[in-house]
C-alpha positions in Angstrom: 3.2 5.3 -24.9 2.8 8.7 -22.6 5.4 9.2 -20.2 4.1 8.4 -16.4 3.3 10.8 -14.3 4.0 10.8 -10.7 2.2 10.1 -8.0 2.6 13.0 -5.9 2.8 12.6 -2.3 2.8 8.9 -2.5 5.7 8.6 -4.5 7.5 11.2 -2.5 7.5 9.3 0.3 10.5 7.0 0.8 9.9 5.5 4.0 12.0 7.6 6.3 10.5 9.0 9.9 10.3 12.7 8.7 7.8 13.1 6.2 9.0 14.9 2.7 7.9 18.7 3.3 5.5 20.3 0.3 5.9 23.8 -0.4 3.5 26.4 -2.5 4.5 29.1 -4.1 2.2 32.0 -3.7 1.0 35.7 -4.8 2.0 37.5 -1.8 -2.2 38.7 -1.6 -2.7 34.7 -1.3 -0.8 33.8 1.4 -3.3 35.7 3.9 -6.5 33.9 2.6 -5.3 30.9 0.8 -5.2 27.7 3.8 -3.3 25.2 1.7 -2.3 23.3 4.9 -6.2 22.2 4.9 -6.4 21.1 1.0 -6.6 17.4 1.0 -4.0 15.3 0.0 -4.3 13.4 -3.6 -4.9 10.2 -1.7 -8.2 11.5 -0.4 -8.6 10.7 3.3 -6.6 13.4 5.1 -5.6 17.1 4.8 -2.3 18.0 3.0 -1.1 19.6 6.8 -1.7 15.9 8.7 0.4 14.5 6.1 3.4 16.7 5.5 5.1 19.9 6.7 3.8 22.5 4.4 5.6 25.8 3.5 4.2 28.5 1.9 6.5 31.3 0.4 5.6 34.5 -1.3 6.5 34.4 -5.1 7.1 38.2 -4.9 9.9 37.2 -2.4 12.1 40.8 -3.1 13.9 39.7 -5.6 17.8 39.4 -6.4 18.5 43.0 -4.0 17.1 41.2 -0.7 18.7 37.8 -1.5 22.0 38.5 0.6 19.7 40.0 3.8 17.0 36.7 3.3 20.4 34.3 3.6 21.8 36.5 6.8 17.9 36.3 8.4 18.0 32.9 7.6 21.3 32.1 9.4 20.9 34.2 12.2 17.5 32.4 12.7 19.6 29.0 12.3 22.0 30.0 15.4 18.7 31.9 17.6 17.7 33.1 19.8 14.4 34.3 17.8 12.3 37.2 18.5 8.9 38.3 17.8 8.3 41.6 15.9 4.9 42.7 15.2 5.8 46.3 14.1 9.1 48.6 13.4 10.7 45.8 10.7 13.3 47.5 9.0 14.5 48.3 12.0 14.4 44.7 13.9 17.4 42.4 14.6 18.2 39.4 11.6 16.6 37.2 14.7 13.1 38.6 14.1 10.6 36.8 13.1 7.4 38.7 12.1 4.0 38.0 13.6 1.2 39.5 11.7 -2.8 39.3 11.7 -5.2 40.6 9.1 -6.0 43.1 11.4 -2.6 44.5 12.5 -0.4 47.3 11.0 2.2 45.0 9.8 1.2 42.8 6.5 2.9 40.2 5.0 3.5 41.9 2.0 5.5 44.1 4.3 8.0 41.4 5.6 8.2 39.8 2.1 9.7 43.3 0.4 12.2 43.2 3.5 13.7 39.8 3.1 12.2 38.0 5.6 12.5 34.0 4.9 10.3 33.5 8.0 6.9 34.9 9.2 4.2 33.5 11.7 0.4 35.2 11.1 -3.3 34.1 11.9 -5.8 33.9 9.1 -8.8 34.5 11.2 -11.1 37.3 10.3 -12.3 37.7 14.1 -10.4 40.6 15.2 -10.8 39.2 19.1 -9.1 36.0 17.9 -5.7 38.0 17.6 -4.6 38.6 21.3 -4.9 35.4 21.7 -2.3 34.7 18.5 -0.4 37.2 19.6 0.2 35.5 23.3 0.4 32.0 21.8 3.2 33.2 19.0 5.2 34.9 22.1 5.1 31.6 24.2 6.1 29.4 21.2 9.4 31.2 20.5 10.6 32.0 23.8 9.9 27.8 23.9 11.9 28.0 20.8 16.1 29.0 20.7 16.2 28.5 16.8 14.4 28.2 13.8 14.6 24.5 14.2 13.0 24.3 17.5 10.4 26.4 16.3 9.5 24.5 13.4 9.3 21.4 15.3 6.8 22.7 17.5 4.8 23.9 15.0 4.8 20.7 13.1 2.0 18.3 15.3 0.0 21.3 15.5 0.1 21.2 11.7 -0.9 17.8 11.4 -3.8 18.3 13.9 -5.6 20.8 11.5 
């Protein structure tokens, strides 16, 4: 008799309001290209985004050295206020959250290698797409004290992908 194998998302869920979060583990060249939010979930009838909040986080995350400066980020980010930072990271505040673009100086390869546990960019390949991110991003997180805020705004616009 083989042993059961679980049924992913529906299994997961256990009935609660918030939904259980699903988070990939990427090549740091994948998370620009690589729209996970948008696979569909194993039940087949919606995208993985509408069903769940979905994380993605950069496998070449800086290793053991940046662990201790990922945890401060992380905290400061926790107490807020939050700021955008679209260039000059390793000199920004432990409240800065990066906003990138394909098309911009700063990469997310970038604000993985400086411990950054939390980064905002666009995937579009239109370059005229990114003023437009760019003003949106701003908005959002002076809408947004903490980390928590944030990613509650960000959550229904998730599921309407």
């Amino acid at each position: 008799m083989g042993a059961r194998r679980p049924g992913g998302l529906t299994d997961a869920d256990d009935g609660q309001e918030a939904p259980v979060p699903v988070h990939f583990v990427l090549p740091s060249t994948s998370l620009w290209v690589l729209p996970v939010e948008r696979w569909w979930a194993p039940d087949g009838d919606s995208a993985l985004g509408r069903r769940c909040p979905v994380f993605v986080r950069s496998r070449d995350g800086g290793g053991r050295s940046r662990l201790r400066e990922r945890q401060t980020r992380w905290a400061d980010l926790v107490r807020g206020p939050l700021e955008g930072r679209r260039t000059g990271l390793d000199s920004a505040t432990s409240r800065a959250v990066p906003v990138a673009c394909v098309h911009a100086p700063l990469t997310l390869e970038e604000g993985v290698a400086l411990g950054y546990p939390l980064m905002l960019w666009s995937r579009s390949t239109r370059h005229e797409d990114c003023a437009a991110f760019h003003q949106w991003v701003d908005e959002l997180l002076r809408e947004s004290v903490t980390v928590h805020e944030l990613l509650a705004r960000l959550r229904p616009l998730e599921a309407a992908e």
